[in-house]
MARGU-26380 format. One line per 2 residues: for each residue z, x, y negated of N, C-alpha, C. Coordinates in steps of 0.02 Angstrom, whole numbers, padded with zeros to 5 digits. Each point is the difference from the previous one (the first is absolute). Layout:
// residues N
Z,X,Y,Z,X,Y,Z,X,Y; ...
***
This chain:
// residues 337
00320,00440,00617,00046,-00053,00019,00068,00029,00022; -00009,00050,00017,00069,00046,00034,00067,00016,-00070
-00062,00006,-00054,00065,-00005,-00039,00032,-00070,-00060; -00041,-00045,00039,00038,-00041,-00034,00044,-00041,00059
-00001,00026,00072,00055,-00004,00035,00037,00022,-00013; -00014,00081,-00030,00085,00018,-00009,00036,-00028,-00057
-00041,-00026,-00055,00024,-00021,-00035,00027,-00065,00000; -00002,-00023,00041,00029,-00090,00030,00055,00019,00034
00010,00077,00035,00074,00026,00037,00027,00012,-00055; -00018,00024,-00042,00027,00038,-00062,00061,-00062,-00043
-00042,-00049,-00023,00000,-00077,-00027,00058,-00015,00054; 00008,-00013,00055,00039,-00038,00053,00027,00040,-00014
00031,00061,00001,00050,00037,00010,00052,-00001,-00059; -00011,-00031,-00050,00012,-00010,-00052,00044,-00073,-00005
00012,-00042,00066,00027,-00051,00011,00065,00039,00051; -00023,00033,00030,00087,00032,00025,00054,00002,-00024
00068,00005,00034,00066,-00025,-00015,00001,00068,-00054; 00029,00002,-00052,00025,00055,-00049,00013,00067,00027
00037,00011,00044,00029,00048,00025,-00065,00050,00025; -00058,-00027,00045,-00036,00012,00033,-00049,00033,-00063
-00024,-00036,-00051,-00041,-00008,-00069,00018,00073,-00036; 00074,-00011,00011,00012,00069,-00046,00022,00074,00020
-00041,-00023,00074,00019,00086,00040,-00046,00054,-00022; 00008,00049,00000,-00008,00061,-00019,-00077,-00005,-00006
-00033,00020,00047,-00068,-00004,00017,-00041,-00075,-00035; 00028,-00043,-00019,-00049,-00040,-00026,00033,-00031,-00075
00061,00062,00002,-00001,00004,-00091,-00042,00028,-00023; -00009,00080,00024,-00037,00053,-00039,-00076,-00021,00023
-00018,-00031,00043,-00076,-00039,00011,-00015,-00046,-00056; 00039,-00033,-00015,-00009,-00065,-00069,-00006,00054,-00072
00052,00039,00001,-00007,00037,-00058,-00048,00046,-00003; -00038,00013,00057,-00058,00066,-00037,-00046,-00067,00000
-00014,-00044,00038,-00052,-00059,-00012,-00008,-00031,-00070; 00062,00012,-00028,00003,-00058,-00057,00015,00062,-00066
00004,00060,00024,-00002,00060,-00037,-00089,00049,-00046; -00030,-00033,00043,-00073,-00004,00008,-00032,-00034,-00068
-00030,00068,-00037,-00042,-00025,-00069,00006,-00068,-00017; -00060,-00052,00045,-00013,-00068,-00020,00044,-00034,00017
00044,00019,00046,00051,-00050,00018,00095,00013,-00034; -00025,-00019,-00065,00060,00027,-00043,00066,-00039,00002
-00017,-00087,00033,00050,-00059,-00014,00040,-00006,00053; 00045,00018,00014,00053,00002,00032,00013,-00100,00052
00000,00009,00060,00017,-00082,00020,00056,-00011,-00008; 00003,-00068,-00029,00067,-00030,-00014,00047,-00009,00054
00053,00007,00009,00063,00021,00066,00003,-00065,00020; -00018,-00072,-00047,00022,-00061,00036,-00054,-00029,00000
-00069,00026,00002,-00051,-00043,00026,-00031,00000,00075; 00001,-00054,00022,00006,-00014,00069,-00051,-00045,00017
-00077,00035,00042,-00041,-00051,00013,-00025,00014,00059; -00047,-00053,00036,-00034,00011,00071,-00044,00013,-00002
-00016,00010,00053,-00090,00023,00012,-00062,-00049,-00043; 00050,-00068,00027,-00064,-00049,-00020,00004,-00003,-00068
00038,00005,-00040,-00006,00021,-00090,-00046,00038,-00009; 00007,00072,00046,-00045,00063,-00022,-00079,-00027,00030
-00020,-00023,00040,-00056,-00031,00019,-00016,-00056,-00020; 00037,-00024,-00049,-00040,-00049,-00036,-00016,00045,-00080
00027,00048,-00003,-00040,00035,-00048,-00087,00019,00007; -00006,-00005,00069,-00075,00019,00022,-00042,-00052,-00019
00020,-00065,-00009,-00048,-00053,-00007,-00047,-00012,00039; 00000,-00015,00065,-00040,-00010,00056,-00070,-00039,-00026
00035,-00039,-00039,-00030,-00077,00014,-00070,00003,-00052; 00037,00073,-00046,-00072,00008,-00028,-00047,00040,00014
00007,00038,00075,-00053,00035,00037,-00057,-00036,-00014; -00010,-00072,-00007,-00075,-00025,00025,-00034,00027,-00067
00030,00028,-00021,-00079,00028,-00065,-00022,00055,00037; 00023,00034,00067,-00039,00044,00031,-00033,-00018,00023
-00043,-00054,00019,-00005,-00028,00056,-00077,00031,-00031; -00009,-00001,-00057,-00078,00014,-00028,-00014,00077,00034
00048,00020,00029,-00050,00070,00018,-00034,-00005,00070; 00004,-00088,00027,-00047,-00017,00036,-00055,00000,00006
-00023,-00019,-00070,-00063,-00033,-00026,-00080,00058,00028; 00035,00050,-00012,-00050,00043,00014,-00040,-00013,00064
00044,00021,00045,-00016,-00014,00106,-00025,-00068,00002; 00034,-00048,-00041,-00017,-00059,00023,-00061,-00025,-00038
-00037,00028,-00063,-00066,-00031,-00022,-00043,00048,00029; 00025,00072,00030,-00044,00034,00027,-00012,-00032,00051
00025,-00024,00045,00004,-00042,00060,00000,00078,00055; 00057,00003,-00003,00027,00051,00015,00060,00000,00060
00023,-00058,-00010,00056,-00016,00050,00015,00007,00052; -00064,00019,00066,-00002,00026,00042,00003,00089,00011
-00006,00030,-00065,00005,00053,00002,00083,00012,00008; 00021,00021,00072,00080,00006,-00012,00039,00061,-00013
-00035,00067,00003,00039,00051,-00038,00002,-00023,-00073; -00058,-00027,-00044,00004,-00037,-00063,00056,-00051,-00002
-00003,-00050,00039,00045,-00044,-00010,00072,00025,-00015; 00009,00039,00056,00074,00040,00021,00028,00035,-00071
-00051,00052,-00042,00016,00017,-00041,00004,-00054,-00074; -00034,-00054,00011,00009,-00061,-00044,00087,-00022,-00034
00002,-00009,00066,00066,-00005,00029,00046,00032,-00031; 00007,00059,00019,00049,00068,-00022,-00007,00008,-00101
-00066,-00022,-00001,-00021,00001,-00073,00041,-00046,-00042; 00030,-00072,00044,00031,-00061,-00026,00055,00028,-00023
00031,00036,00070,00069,00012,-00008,00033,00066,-00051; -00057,00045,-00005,-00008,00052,-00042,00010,-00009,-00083
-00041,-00066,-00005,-00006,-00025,-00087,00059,-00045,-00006; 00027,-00047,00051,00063,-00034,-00002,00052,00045,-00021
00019,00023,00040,00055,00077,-00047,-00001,00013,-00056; -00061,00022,-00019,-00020,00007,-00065,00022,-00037,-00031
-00033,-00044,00014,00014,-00055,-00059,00081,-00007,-00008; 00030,-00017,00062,00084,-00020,-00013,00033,00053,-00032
-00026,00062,-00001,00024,00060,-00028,-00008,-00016,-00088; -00058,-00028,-00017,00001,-00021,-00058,00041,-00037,-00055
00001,-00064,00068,00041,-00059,00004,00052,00018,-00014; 00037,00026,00023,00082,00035,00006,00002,00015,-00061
-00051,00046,-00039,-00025,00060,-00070,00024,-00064,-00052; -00028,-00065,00010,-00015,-00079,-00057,00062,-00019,-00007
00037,-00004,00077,00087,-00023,00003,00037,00034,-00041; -00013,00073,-00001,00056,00035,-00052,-00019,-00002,-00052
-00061,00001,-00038,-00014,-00007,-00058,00021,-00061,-00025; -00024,-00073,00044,00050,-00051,-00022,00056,-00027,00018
00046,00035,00015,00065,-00034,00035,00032,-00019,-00050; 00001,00019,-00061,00057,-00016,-00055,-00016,-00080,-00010
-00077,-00002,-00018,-00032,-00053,-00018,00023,-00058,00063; -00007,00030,00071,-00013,-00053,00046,00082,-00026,00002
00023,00023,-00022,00078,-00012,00007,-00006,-00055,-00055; -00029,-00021,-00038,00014,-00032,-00049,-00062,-00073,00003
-00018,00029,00054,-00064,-00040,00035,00041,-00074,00052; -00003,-00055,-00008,00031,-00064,00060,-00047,00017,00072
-00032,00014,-00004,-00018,00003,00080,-00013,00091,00004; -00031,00039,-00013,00019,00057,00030,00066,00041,-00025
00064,-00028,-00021,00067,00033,-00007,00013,00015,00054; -00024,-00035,00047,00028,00021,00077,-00028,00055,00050
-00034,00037,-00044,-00056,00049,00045,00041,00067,-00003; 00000,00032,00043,00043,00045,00017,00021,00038,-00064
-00041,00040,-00027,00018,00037,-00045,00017,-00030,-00065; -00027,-00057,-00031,00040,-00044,-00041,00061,-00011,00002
00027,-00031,00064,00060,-00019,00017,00075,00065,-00004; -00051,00064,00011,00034,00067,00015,00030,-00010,00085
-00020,-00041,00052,00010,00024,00051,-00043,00055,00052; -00063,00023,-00059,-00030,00068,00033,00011,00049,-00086
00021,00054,00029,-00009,00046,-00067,-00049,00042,-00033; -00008,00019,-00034,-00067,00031,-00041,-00005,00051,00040
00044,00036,00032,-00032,00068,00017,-00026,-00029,00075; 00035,-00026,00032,-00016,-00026,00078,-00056,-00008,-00014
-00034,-00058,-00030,-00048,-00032,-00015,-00075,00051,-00018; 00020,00040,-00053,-00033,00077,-00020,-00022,00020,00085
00039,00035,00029,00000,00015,00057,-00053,-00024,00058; 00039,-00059,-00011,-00063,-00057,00068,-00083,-00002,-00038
-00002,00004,-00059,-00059,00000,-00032,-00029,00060,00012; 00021,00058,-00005,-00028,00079,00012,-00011,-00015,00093
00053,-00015,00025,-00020,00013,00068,-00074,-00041,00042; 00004,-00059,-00042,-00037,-00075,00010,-00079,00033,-00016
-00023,00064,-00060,-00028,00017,-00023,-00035,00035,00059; 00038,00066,-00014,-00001,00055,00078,-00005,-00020,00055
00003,-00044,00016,-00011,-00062,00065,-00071,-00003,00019; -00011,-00034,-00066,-00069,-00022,-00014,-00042,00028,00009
-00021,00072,-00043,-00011,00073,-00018,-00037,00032,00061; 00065,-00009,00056,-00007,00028,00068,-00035,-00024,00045
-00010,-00072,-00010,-00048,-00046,00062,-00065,00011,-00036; -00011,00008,-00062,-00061,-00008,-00023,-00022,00050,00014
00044,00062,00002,-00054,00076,00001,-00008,-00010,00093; 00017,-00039,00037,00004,00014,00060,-00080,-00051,00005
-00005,-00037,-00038,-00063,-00032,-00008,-00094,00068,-00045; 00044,-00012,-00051,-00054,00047,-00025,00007,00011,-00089
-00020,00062,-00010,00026,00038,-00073,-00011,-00056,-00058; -00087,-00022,00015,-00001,-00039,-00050,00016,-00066,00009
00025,-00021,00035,00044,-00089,-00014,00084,00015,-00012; 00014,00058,-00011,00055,00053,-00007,00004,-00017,-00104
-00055,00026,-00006,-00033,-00008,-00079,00007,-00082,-00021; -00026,-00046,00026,00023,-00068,-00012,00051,-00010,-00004
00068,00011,00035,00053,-00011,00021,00057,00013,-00076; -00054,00062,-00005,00058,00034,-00067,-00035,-00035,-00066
-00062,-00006,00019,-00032,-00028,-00068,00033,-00095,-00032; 00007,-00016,00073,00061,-00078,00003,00039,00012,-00024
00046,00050,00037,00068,00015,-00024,00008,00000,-00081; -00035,00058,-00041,-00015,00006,-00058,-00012,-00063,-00035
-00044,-00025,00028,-00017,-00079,-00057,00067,-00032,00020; 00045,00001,00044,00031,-00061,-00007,00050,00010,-00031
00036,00084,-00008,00046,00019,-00043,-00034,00003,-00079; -00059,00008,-00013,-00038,-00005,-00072,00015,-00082,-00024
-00007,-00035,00072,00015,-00071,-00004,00059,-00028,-00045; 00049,00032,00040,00095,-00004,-00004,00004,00027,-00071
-00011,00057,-00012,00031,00028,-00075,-00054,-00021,-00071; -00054,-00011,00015,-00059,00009,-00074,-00023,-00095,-00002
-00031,-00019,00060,-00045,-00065,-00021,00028,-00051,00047; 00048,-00020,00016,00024,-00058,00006,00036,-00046,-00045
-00004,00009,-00079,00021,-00042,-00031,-00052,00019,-00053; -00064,00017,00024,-00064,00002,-00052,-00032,-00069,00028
-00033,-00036,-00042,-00051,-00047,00004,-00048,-00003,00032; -00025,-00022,00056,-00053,00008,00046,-00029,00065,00027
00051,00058,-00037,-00018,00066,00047,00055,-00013,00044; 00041,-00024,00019,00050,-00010,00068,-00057,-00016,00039
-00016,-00072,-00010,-00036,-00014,00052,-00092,00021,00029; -00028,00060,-00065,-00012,00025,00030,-00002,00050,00029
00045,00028,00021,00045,00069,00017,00008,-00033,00087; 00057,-00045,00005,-00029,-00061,00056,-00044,00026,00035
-00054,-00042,-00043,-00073,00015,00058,-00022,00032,00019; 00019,00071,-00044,-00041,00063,00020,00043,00013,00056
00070,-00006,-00018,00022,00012,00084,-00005,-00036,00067; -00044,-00046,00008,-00023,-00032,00045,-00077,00045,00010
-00029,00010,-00031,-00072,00043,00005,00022,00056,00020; 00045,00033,-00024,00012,00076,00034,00035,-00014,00064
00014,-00049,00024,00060,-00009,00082,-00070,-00043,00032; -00053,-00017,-00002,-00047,-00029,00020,-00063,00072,00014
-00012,00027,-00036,-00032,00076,00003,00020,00040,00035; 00058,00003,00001,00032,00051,00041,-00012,-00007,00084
00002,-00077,00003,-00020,-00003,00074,-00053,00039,00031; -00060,00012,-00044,-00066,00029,00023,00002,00068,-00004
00053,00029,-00003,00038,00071,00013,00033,00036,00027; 00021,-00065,00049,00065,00018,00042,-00041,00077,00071
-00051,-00005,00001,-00013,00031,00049,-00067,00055,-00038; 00016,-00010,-00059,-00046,00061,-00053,00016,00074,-00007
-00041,00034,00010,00040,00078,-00031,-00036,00016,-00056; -00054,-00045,-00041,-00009,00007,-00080,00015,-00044,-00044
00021,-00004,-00051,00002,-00061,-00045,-00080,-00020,-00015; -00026,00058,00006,-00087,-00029,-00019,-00032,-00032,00075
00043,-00001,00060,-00025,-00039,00037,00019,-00045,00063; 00023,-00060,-00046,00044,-00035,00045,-00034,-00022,00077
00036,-00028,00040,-00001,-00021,00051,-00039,-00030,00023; -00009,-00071,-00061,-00051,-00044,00034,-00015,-00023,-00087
-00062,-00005,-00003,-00012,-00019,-00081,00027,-00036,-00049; 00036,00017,-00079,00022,-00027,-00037,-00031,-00057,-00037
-00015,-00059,00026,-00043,-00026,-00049,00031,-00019,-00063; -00049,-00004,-00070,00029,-00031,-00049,00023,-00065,-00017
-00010,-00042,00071,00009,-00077,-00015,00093,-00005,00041; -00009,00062,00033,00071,00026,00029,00045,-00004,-00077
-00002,00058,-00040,00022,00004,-00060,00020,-00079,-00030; -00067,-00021,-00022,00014,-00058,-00045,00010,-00065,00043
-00003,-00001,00051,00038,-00059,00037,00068,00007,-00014; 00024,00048,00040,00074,00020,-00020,00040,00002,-00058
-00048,00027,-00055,00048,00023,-00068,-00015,-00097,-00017; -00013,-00042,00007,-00006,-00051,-00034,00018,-00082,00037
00022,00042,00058,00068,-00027,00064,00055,00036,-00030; 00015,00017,00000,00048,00032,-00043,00035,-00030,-00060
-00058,00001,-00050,00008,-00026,-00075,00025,-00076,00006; -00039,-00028,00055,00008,-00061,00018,00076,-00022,00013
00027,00044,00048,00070,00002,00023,00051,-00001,-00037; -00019,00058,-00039,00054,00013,-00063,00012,-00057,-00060
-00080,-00039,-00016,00006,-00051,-00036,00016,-00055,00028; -00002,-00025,00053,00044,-00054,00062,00103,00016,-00036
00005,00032,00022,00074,00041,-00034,00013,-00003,-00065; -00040,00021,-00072,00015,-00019,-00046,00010,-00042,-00011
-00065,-00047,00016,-00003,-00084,-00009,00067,-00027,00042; 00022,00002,00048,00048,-00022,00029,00070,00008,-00034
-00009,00053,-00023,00061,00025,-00026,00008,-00035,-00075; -00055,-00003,-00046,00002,-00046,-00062,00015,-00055,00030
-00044,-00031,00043,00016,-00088,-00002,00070,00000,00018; 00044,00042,00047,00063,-00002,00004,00053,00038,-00067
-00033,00020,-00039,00060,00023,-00053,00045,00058,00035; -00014,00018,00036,00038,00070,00046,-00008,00061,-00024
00048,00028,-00006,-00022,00085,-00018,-00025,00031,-00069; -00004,-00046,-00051,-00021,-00009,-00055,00031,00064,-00023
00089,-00040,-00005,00065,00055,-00038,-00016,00062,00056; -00014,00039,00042,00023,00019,00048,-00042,00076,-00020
-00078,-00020,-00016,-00040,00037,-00027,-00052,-00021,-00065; -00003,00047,-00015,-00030,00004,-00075,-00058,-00023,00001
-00031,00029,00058,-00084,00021,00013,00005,-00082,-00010; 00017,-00040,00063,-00009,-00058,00026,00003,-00068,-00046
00028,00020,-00054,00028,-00054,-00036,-00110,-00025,-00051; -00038,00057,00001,-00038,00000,-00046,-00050,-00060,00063
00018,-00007,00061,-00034,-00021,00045,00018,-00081,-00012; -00005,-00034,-00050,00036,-00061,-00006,-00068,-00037,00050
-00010,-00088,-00011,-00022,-00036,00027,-00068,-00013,-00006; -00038,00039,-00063,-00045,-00021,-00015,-00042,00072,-00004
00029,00059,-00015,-00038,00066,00026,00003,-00006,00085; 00046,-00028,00035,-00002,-00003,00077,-00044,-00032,00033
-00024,-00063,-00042,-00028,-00033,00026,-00096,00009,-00014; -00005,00035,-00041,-00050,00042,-00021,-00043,00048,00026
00072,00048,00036,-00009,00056,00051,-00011,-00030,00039; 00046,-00044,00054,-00013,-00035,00053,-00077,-00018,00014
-00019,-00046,-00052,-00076,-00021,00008,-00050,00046,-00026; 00007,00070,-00009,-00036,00037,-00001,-00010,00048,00058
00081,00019,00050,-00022,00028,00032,-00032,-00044,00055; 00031,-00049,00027,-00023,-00037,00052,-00105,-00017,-00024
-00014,00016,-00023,-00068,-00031,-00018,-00019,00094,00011; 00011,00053,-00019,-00014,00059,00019,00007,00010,00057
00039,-00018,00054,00033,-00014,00050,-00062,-00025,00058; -00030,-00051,-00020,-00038,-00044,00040,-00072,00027,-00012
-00023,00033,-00067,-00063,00019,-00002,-00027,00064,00014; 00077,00039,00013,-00017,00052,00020,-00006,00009,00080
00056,-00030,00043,-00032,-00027,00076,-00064,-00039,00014; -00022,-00042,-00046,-00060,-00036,00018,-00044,00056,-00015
-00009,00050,-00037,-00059,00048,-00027,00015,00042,00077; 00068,00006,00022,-00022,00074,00045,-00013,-00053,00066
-00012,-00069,00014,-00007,-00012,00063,-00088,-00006,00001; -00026,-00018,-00055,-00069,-00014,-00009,-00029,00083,-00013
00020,00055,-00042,-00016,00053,-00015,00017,00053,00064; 00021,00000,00024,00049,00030,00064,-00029,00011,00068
-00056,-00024,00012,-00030,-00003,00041,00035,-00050,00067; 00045,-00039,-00024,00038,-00057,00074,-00013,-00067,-00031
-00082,-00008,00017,-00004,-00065,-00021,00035,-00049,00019; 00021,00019,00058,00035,-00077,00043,00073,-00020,-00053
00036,00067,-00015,00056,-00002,-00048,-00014,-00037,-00074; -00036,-00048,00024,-00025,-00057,-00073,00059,-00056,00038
-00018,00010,00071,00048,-00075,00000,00080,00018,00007; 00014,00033,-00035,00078,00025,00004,00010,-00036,-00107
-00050,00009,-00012,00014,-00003,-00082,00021,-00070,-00002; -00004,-00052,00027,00030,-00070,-00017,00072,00009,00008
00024,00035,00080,00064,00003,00004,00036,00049,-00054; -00027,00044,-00025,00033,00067,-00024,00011,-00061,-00098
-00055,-00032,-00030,00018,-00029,-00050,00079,-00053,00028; -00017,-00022,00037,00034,-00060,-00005,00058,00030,00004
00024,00054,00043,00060,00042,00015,00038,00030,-00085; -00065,00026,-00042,00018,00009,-00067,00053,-00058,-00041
-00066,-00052,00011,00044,-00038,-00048,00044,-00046,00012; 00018,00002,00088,00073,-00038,00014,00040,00048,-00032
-00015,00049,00017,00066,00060,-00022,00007,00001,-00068; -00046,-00013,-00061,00010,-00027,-00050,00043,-00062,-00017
-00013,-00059,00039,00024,-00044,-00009,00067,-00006,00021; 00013,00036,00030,00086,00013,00018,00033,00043,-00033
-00014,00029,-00077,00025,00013,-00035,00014,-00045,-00056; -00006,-00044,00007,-00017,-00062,-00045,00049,-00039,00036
00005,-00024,00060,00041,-00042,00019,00030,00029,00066; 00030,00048,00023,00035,00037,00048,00009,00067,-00024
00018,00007,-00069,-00007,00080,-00007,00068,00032,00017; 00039,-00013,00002,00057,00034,00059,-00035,00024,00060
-00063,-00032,00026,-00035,00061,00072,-00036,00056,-00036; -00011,-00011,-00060,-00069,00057,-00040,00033,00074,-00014
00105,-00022,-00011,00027,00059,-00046,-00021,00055,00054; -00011,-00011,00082,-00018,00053,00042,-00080,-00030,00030
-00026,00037,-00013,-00061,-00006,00046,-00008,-00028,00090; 00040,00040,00045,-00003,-00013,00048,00052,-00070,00014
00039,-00020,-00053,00016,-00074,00024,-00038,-00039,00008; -00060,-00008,-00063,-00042,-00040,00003,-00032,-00028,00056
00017,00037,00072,-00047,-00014,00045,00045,-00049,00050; 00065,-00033,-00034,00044,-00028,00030,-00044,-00083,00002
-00048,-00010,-00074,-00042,-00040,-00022,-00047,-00003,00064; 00026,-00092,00024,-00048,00008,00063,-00065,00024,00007
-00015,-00049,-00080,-00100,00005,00011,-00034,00047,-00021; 00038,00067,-00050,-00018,00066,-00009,-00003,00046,00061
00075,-00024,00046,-00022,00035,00067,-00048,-00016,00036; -00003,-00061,00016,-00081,00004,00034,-00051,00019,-00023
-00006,-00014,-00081,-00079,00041,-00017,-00006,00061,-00005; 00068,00039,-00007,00000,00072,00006,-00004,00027,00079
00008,-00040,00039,-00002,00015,00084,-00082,-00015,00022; -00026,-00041,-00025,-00080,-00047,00000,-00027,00046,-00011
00012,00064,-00082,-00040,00031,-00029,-00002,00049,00050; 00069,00028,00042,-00001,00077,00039,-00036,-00005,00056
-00015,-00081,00040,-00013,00010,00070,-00070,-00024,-00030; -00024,-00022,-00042,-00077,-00020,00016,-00014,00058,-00030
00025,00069,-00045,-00044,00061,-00015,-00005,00042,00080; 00078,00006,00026,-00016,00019,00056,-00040,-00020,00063
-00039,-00052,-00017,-00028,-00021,00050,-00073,00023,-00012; -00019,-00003,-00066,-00068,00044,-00033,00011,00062,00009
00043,00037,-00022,-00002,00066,00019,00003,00022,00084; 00024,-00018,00042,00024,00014,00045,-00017,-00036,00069
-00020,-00056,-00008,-00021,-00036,00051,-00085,00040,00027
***
């Protein structure tokens, strides 16, 4: 974290009056920085942005796909364990980095495009009020960030971290404008940020923390699939993004709607198998709420799909929030009561 403070002094300092900008000591600082192998692109002399530009490069808002490296502590019923918890925790904030480090990786690859995009022209690096190398920069540091909390956790959730990283840049350059390997590329990165939780306090990869089950795996990879096809479908019934990407355009209304009702039906039979197979019989009576939660969220791609293009809007949808709140406190009350 220490150095992406300096790098936010670094960034601010870069808003100072001219005179100050171009003194001695933080000329020849910019030039061996920007002199540096990977960092070949020189910043433009009249681009001028704030902090909150450069932090909205991080994409906060799409942290909640970490949220799966809960899953572990919490089906272990684990939650009272609080050196576990603690490192849970640190695990969130560890893969969040990551990920925005990625994120940042997607912005430069598409800025030309997003510039030519009606709603993301305005995203920092589209617009050119953050520059390629800045941006480069906050991504390496955002990385190394990451890197550092995890090894302070443990070697092998260290190994997850990079193995994310990897899929999501494999993501950015090879299969996001391939046909249903985007989305499932997706899921797997929800299974590997869900796994990783049961590692945070491991010193083997052959022996996590608290047991991996396989209904762990395929719950997740098919919450996931689910998600991603919520988004396609949303995105066909709205005609959005078509021109924007290649991949997306093959996702018309009737392959979307296909996927949709395939994953959501994988979706539901694979939670009903691990609450009956799983040994938590009581977790039968969670399966009425957990369907019904499916297929509102279906049905609001159909007629509210402006909440679907993001996942976590959807929960703006009164009656998805309550059954998604119904589903968390009556498991926690089986597990934990």
């Amino acid at each position: 974290m220490g150095l992406l403070i300096t790098l936010l002094v670094y960034i601010n300092f870069l808003d100072f009056p001219l005179p100050l900008r171009s003194s001695g000591c933080f000329y020849y600082f910019k030039k061996i920085i920007y002199s540096l192998g990977f960092l070949n692109i020189m910043p433009d002399k009249s681009s001028h942005f704030n902090i909150s530009q450069l932090f909205s490069l991080l994409r906060v808002s799409q942290w909640y796909k970490n949220l799966t490296v809960f899953l572990p502590i919490f089906f272990a019923q684990r939650l009272s364990d609080l050196p576990y918890l603690i490192s849970v925790v640190l695990a969130f904030f560890s893969l969040s980095l990551a990920s925005s480090s990625g994120y940042i990786i997607n912005d430069i690859i598409d800025r030309k495009k997003d510039a030519a995009h009606p709603l993301k022209k305005k995203r920092p690096l589209a617009s050119g009020a953050v520059s390629v190398s800045t941006a480069i920069l906050l991504s390496v540091l955002l990385l190394l960030s990451s890197l550092s909390l995890g090894l302070s956790l443990s070697l092998p959730f260290v190994f997850f971290v990079a193995v994310l990283f990897l899929l999501m840049l494999s993501y950015s350059l090879f299969f996001r404008n391939e046909l249903f390997a985007d989305i499932i590329l997706i899921s797997i990165n929800f299974v590997v940020r869900s796994v990783s939780g049961a590692y945070t306090l491991s010193t083997s990869l052959f022996e996590p923390y608290v047991t991996v089950s396989p209904w762990l795996l395929i719950c997740t990879f098919f919450l996931a699939l689910f998600l991603a096809s919520v988004k396609r479908r949303a995105e066909a019934v709205l005609a959005v993004n078509t021109l924007h990407r290649a991949g997306l355009s093959s996702y018309d209304k009737h392959t979307s709607y296909y996927l949709l009702a395939l994953s959501s039906t994988m979706l539901i039979l694979s939670y009903s198998f691990y609450t009956f197979f799983a040994g938590h019989e009581k977790l039968l009576l969670t399966v009425p709420l957990s369907i019904y939660a499916v297929l509102r969220f279906a049905y609001l791609t159909e007629n509210r799909p402006e909440l679907c293009i993001h996942a976590q809007h959807a929960l703006k949808d009164r009656k998805l929030f309550i059954a998604s709140l119904a589903w968390l406190l009556v498991t926690l009350l089986i597990f934990y009561a």
